[in-house]
Phi, psi and omega in degrees: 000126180257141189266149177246115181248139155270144185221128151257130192249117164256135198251117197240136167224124159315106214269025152264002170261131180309125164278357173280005170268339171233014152307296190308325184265352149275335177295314196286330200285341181267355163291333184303290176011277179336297179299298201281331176274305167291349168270008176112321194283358171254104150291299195207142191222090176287123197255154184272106222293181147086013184209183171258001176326129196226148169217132178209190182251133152238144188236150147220187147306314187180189185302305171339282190301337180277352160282314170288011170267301187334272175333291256254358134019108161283018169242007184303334173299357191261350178256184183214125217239157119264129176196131143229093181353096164297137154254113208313136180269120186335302174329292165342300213302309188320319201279352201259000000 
């Protein structure tokens, strides 16, 4: 059973990092992006307007694993993490 976290990421760049250096590192974070969104671990991804700042549904196994999708990021060093963890709401349950 995989558990639902929202997890929101604010994107911090140190403005002494080059930017054709992290132009390269946004092309590899939307192929992970990608990869992590067909396997499932991306539910649903929003971008937040004016910024690159993003809130989304995330699935793992447990915390452990929403951390090791998170790293593995190519930009993780540049975020603030957010995560709460979801629980089905009673309502949810009525509907199925």
């Amino acid at each position: 059973v995989r558990m639902e976290f929202l997890v929101s990421i604010k994107v911090e760049v140190p403005q002494d990092f080059p930017a054709s250096s992290f132009e390269q590192l946004l092309i590899k974070e939307r192929l992970r992006g990608q990869e992590l969104k067909d396997q499932g671990s991306i539910e649903r991804i929003w971008r937040l307007p004016g910024t690159r700042n993003n809130v989304g549904i995330w699935k793992a196994a447990d915390a452990s694993e929403l951390h090791s999708l998170l790293s593995s990021l190519p930009i993780f060093a540049f975020m603030k993490i957010e995560i709460v963890p979801l629980a089905l709401h009673p309502l949810e349950e009525e509907m199925k």
